[in-house]
N, C-alpha and C positions, 0 to 999 in steps of 0.2 A: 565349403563352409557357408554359412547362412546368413542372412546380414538382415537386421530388424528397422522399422522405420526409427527415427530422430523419436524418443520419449518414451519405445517401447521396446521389452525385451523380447529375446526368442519365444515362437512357441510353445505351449504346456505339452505333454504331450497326447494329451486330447484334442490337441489342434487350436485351443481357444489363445490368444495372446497375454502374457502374462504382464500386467503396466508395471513400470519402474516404479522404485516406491518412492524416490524425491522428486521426481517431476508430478506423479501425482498430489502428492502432500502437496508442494507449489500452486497447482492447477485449483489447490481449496481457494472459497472463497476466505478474504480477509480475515483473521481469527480477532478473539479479544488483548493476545499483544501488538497485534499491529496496530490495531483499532486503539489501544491505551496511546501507543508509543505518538499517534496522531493528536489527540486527545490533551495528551501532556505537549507535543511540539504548537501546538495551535495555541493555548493558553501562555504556554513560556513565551512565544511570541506577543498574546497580548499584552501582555505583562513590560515587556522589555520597550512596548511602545509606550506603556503610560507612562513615563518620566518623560521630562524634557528633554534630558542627553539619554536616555536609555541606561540598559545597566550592560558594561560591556560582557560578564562573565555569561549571561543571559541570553546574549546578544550571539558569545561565541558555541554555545548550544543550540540556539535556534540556526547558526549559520552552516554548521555541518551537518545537524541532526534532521532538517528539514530536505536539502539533496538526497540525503542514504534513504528517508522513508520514499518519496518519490521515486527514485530507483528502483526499491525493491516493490513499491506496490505496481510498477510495468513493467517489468520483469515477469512480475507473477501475472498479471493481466495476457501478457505476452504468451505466458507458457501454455494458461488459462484457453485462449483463443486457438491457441495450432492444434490444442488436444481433444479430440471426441470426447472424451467424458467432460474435459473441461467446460467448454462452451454449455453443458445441461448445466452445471454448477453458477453460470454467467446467469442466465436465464431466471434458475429459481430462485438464485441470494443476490439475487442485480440489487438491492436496497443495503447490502454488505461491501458491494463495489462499489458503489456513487456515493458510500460515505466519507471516503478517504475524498477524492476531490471538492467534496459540496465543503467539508470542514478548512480547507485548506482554502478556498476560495472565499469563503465567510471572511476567516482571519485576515486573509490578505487585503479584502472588503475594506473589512473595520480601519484596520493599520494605513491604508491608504486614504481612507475619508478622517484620519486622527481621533477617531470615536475614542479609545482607551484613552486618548492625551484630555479629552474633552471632560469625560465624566468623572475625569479623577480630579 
């Protein structure tokens, strides 16, 4: 019996390899719900800084929903990087992968200097 590497299945049998189709779906760069669900966590965050006690319901949205997108967005980086097609996909949509950290580091920016507490 034949054994395929980690993300790909057995050969076609024209000899070419045939990719898993959830590792490569994974291996996509960022789509428009990850990119929303960042979009909306980054804002819910500003948002729950501009009170003075915060809003906690807000608060416990931004507390869960911000680990699971960072999870899944190195996960898929992850998977992105071990896989030969992946890594072309790095290269040409790199401005689709540096959105999820540059947006997350903005927000955590803002919140940290108190800008949303300031301008409100």
């Amino acid at each position: 019996m034949e054994s395929a590497p980690i993300g790909e299945s057995l050969p076609q049998p024209d000899g070419t390899p045939r990719p898993f189709a959830p590792l490569r779906i994974l291996a996509a760069p960022p789509g428009l719900p990850l990119l929303g669900a960042t979009a909306a966590d980054a804002l819910l965050l500003l948002y729950d800084a501009s009170a003075p006690g915060g809003y906690f319901n807000v608060f416990l949205l931004t507390f869960f929903g911000t680990p699971a997108i960072i999870a899944i967005w190195i996960l898929r980086l992850a998977i992105a990087v071990a896989r030969r097609d992946g890594r072309r996909g790095l290269q040409r949509h790199w401005a689709r992968w540096a959105a999820l950290p540059i947006a997350g580091a903005l927000a955590i920016g803002a919140v940290h200097l108190d800008i949303p507490l300031r301008t409100r």
